[in-house]
N, C-alpha and C positions, 0 to 999 in steps of 0.2 A: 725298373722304369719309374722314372719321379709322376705324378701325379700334375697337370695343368691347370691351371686357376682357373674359374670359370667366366671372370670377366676374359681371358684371352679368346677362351673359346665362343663368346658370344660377339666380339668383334671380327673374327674371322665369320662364322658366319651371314655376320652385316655385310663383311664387303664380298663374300661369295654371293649375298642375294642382289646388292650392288651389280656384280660384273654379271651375274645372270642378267640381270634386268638391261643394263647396256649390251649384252651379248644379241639378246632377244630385238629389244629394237633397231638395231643398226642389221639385222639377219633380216627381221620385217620390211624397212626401211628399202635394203638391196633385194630383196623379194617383189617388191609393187614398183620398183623402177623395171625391172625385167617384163613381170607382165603386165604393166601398166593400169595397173590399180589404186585408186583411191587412196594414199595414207592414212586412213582415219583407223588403223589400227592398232597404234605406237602404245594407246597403255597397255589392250591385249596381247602383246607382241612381247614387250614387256615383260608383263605377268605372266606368260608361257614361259618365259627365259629362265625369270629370275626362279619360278616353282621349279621347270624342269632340270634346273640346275643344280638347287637344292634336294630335291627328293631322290636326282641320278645320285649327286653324292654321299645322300645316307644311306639307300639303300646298296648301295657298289661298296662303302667302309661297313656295312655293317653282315654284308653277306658273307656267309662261310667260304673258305676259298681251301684248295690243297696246301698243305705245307712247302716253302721254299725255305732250301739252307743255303745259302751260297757260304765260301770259306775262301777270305783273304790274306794275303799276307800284307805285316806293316813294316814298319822300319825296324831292324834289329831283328829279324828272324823270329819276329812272334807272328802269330795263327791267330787270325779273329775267325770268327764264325757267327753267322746271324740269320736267325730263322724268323719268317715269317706266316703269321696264319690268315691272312687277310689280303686282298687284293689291295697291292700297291701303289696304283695310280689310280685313284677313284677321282681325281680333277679332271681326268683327262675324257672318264665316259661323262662328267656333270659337265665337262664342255659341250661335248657330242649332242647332249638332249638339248642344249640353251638352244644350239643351232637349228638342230631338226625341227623341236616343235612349232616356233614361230613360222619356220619354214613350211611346213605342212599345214597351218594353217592356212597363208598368204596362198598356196597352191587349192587351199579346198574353198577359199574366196575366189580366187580365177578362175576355178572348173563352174560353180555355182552362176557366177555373173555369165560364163561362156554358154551353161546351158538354158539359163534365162534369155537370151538374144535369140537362139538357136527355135525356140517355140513359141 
């Protein structure tokens, strides 16, 4: 395994905090049209994205995971073989958080504003 520069790896996580950060507010954004809430959350909505984005996918790439081999074949009757000790898809749960958290906020504004009118 070759070694990655580490200007790549600090652009990629610019634009992972990026796509959190637009993850988060267009998730906040389609939240407060549903329950008809105030927009005035978009940097926090944001900042849940872009954090919960980041922090799913360090800690999802850096957690111990079982080993997986899988073994394929190539062209010419060769056998590759590739194991892994790490979960694979760690974009996919640093997607999952961008969405929920912004999400769960805009619902724990709604329930808050609901049980304020209610008393």
């Amino acid at each position: 395994m070759f070694p990655v520069p580490w200007p790549i790896i600090v652009v990629r996580f610019v634009a992972f905090a990026l796509l959190g950060w637009g993850i988060g507010v267009l998730t906040g954004w389609f939240v407060t049209l549903l329950t008809r809430n105030r927009p005035t959350a978009a940097l926090k909505n944001g900042l849940l994205g872009s954090g919960g984005f980041l922090a799913a996918f360090l800690i999802t790439a850096l957690m111990p995971w079982p080993r997986n081999t899988i073994t394929y074949q190539l062209d010419g009757g060769v056998t590759g073989t590739s194991t892994m000790s790490g979960y694979q898809h760690p974009e996919w749960v640093a997607l999952g958080a961008a969405i929920l958290l912004p999400l769960l906020y805009e619902l724990y504004r709604w329930r808050k504003r609901n049980s304020a009118k209610l008393a």
